[in-house]
Z-matrix of the N, CA and C atoms (Angstrom, degrees):
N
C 1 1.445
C 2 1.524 1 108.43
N 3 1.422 2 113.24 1 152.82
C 4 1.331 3 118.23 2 -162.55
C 5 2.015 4 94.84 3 -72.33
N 6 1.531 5 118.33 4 146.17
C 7 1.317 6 98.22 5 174.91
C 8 1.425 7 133.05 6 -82.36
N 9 1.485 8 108.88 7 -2.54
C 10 1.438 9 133.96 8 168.35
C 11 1.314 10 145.64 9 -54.80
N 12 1.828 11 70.21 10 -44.60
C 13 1.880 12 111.50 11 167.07
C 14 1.935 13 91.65 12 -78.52
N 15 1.165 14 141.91 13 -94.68
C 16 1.272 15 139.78 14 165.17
C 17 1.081 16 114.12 15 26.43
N 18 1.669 17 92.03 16 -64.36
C 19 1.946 18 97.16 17 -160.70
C 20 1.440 19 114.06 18 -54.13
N 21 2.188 20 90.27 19 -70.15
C 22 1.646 21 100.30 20 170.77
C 23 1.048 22 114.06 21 -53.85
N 24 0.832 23 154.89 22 -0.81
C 25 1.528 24 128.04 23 147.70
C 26 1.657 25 125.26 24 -95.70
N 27 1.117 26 122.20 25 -8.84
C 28 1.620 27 127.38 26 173.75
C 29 1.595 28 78.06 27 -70.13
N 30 1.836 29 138.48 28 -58.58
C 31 1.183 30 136.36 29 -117.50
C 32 1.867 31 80.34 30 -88.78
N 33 1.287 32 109.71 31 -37.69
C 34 1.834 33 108.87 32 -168.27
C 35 1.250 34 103.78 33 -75.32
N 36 1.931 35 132.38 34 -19.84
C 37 1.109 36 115.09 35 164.34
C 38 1.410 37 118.50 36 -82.15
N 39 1.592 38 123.29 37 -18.95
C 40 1.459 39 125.74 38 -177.65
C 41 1.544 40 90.69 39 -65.75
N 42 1.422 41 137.23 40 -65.31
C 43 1.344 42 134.23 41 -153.79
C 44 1.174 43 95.59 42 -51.07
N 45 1.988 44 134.31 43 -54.15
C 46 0.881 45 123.60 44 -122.63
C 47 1.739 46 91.63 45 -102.15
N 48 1.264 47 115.67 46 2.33
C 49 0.897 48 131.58 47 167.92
C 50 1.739 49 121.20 48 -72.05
N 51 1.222 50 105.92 49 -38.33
C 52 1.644 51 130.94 50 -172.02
C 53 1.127 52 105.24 51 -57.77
N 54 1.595 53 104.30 52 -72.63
C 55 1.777 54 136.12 53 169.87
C 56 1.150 55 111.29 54 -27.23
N 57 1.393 56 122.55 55 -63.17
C 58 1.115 57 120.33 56 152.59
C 59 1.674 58 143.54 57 -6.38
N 60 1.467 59 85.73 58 -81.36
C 61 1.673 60 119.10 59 172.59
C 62 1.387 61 98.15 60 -69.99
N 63 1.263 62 135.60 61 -9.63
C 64 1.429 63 124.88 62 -177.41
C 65 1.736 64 111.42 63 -92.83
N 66 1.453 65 85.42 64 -47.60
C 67 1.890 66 100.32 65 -179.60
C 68 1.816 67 98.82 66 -58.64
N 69 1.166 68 119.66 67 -39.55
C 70 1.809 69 109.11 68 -167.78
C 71 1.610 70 89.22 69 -70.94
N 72 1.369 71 141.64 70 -19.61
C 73 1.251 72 114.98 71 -152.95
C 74 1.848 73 101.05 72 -109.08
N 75 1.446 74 103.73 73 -14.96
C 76 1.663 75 116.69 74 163.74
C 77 1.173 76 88.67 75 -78.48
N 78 1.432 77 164.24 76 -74.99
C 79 1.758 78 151.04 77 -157.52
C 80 1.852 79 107.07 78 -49.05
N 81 1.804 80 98.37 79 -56.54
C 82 1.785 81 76.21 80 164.97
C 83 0.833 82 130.40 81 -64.79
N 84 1.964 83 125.98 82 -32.95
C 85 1.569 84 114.04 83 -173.89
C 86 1.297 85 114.58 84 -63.87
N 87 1.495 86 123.67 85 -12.79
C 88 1.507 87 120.72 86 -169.41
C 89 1.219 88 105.20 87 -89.61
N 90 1.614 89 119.35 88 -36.97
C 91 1.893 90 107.98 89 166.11
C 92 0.875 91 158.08 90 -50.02
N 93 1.762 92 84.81 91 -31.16
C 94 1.713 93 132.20 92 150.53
C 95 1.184 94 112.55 93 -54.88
N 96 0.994 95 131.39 94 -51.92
C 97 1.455 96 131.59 95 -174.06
C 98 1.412 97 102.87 96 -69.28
N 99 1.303 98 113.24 97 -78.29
C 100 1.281 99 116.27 98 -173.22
C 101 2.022 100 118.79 99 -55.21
N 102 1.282 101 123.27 100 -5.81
C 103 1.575 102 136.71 101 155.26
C 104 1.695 103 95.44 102 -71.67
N 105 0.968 104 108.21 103 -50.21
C 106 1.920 105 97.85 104 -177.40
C 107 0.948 106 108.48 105 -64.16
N 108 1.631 107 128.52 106 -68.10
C 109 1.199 108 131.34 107 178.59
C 110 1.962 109 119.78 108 -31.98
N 111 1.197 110 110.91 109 -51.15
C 112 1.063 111 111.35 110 159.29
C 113 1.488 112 131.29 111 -71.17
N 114 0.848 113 126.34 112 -1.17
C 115 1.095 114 140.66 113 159.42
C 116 2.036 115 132.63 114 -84.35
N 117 1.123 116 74.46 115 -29.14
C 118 1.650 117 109.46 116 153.53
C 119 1.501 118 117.76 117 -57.93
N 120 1.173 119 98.88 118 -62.85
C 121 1.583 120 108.13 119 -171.14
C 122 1.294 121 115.37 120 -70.41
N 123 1.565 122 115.46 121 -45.96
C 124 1.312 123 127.20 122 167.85
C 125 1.759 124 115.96 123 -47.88
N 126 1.161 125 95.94 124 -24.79
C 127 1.275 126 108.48 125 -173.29
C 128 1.361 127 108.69 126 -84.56
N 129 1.267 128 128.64 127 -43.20
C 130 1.310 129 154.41 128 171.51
C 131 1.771 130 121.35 129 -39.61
N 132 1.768 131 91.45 130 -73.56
C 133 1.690 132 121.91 131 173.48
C 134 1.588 133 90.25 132 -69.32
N 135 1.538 134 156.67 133 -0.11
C 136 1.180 135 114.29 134 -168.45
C 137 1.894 136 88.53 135 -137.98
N 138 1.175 137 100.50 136 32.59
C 139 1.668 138 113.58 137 177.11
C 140 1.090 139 108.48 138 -111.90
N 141 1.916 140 121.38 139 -19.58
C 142 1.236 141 141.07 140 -176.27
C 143 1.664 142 116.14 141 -56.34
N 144 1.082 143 122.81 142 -27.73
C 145 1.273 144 153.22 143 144.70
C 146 1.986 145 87.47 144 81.46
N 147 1.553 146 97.95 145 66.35
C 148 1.233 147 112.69 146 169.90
C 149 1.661 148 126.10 147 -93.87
N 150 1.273 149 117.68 148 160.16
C 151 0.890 150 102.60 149 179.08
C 152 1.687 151 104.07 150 -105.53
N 153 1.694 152 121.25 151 177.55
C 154 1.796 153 105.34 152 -159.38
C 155 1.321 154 97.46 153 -71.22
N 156 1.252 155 142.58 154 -22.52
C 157 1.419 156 125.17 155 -168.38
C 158 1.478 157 119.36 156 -75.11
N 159 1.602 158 118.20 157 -46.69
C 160 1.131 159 129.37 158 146.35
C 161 1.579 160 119.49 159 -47.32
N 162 1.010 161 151.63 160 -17.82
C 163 0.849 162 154.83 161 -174.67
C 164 1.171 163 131.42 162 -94.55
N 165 1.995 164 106.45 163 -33.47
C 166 1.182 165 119.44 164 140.25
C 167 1.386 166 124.92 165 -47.12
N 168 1.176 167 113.13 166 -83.55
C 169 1.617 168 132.94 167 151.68
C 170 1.423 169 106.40 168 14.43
N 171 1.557 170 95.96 169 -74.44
C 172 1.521 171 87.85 170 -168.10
C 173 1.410 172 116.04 171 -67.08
N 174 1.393 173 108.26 172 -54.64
C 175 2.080 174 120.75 173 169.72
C 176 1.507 175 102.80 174 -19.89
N 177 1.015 176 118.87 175 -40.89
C 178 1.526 177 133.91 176 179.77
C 179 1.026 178 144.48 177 -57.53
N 180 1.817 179 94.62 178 -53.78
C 181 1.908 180 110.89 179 160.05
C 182 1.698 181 103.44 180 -71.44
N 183 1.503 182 109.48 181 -33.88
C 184 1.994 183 90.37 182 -166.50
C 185 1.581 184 95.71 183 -70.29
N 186 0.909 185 141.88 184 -16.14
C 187 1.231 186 115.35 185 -151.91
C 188 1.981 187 88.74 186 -121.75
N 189 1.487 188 143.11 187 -25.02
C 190 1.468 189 113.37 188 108.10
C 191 1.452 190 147.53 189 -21.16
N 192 1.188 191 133.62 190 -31.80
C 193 1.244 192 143.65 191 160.30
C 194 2.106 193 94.83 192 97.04
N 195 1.334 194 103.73 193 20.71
C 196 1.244 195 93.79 194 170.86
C 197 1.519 196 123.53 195 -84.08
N 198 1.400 197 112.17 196 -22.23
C 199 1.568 198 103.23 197 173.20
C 200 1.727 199 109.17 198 -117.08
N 201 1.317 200 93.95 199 139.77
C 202 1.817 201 102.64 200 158.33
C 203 0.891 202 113.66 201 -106.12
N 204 1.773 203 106.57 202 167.09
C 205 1.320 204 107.19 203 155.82
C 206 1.614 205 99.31 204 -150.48
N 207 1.776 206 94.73 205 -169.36
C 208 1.615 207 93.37 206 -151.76
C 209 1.959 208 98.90 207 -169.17
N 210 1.216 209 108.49 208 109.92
C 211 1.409 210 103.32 209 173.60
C 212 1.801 211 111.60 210 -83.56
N 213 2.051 212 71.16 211 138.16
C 214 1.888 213 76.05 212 169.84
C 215 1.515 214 124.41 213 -74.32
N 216 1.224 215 117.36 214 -141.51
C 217 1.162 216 107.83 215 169.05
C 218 1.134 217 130.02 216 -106.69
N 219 1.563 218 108.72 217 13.83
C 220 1.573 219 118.48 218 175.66
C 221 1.884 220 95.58 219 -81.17
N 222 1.297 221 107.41 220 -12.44
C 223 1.695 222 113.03 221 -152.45
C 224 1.367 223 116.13 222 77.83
N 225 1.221 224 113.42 223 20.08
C 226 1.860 225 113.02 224 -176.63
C 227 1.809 226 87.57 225 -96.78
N 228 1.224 227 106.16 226 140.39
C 229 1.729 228 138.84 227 -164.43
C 230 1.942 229 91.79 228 -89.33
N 231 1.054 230 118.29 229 104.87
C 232 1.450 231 123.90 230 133.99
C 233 1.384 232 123.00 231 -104.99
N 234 1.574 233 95.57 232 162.92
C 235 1.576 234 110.87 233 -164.71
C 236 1.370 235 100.68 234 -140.79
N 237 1.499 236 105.61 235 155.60
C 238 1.451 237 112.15 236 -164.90
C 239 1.530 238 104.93 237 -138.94
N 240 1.049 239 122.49 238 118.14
C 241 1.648 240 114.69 239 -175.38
C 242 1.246 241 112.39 240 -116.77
N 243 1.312 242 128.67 241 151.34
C 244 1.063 243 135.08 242 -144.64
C 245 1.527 244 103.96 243 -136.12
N 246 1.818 245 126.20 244 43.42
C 247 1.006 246 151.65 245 -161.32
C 248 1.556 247 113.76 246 -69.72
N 249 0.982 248 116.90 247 139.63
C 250 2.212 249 110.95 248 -171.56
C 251 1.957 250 79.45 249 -81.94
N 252 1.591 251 84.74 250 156.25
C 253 1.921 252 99.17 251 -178.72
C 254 1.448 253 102.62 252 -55.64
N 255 1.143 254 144.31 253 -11.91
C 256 1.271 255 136.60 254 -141.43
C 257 1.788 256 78.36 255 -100.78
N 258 1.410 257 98.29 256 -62.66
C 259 1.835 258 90.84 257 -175.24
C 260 1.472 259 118.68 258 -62.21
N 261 1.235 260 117.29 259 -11.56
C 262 1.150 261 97.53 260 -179.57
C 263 2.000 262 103.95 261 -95.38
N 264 0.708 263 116.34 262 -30.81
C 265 1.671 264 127.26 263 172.04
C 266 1.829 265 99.89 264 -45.54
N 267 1.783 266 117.11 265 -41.65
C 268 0.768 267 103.48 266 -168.93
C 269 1.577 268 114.53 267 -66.66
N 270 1.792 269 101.94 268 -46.27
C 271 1.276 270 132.38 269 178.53
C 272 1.661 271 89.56 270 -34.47
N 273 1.250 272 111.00 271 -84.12
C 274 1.714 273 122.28 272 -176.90
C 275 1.535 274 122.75 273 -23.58
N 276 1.554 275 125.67 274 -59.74
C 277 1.625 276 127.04 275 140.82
C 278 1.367 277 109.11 276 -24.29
N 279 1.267 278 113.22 277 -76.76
C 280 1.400 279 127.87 278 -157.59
C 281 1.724 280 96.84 279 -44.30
N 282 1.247 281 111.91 280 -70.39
C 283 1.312 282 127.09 281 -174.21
C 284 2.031 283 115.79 282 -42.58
N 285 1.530 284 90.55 283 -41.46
C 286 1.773 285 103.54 284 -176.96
C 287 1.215 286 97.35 285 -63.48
N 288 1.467 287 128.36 286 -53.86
C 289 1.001 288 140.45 287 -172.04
C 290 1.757 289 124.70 288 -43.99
N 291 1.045 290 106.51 289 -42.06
C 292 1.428 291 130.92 290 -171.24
C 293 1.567 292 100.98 291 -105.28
N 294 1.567 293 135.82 292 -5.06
C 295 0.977 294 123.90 293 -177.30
C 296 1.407 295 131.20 294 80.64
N 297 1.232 296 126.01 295 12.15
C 298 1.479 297 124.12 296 -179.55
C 299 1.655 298 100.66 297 -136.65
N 300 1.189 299 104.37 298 85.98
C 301 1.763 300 140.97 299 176.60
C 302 1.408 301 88.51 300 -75.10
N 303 1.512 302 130.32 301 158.59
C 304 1.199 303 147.27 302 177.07
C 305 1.948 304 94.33 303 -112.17
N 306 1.436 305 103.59 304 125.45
C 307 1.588 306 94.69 305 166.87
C 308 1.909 307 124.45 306 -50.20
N 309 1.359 308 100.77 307 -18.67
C 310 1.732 309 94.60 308 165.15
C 311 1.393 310 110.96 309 -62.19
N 312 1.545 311 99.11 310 -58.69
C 313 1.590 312 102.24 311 -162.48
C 314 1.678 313 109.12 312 -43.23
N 315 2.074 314 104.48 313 -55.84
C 316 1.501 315 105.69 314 179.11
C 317 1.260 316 122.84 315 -33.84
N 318 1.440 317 127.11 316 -36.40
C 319 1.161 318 127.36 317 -141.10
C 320 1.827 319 103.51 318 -108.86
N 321 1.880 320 99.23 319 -24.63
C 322 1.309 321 89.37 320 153.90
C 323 1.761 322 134.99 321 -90.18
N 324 1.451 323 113.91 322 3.13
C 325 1.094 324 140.49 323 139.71
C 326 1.463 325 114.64 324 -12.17
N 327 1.802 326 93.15 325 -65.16
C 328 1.417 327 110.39 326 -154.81
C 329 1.637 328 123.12 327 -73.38
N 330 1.994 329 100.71 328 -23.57
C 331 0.887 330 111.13 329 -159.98
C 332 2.077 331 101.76 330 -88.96
């Protein structure tokens, strides 16, 4: 066989060999990534310093698409939910109940 012919082709099985070995090691880095990434979040949702019902709740609206959120520019995380009156009335009881009234609410209280 010509040795020319030989080469390129030992050289198209070495590459194709590489490619190979390259693609398995981009599939772990992406599991990797995406194990951090989640790990992130977990990290994130459980800093929230919720309690499980709320916590459900919320897990609930993001993945409904009922709550956002959105950092300011301090990077501090607000969230905005987009709750039917019924939940929030409940929230509102719930809240009177336990004592932690929002100075809006008091003040529409008042009126």
């Amino acid at each position: 066989m010509n040795m020319r012919l030989k080469k390129v082709l030992d050289d198209i099985q070495k590459t194709e060999d590489k490619i190979l070995e390259l693609q398995e090691y981009v599939k772990k880095l992406k599991i990797q990534k995406k194990q951090m990434e989640d790990a992130e979040i977990i990290k994130a949702i459980r800093s929230m310093k919720m309690d499980s019902r709320e916590m459900l709740t919320f897990l609930d609206g993001i993945q409904n698409g009922t709550v956002t959120m959105q950092f300011d520019e301090e990077g501090n995380l607000s969230m905005d939910s987009s709750e039917t009156d019924a939940k929030k009335e409940e929230s509102l009881e719930r809240n009177v109940a336990t004592g932690q009234v929002e100075e809006s609410e008091d003040l529409e209280d008042e009126e």
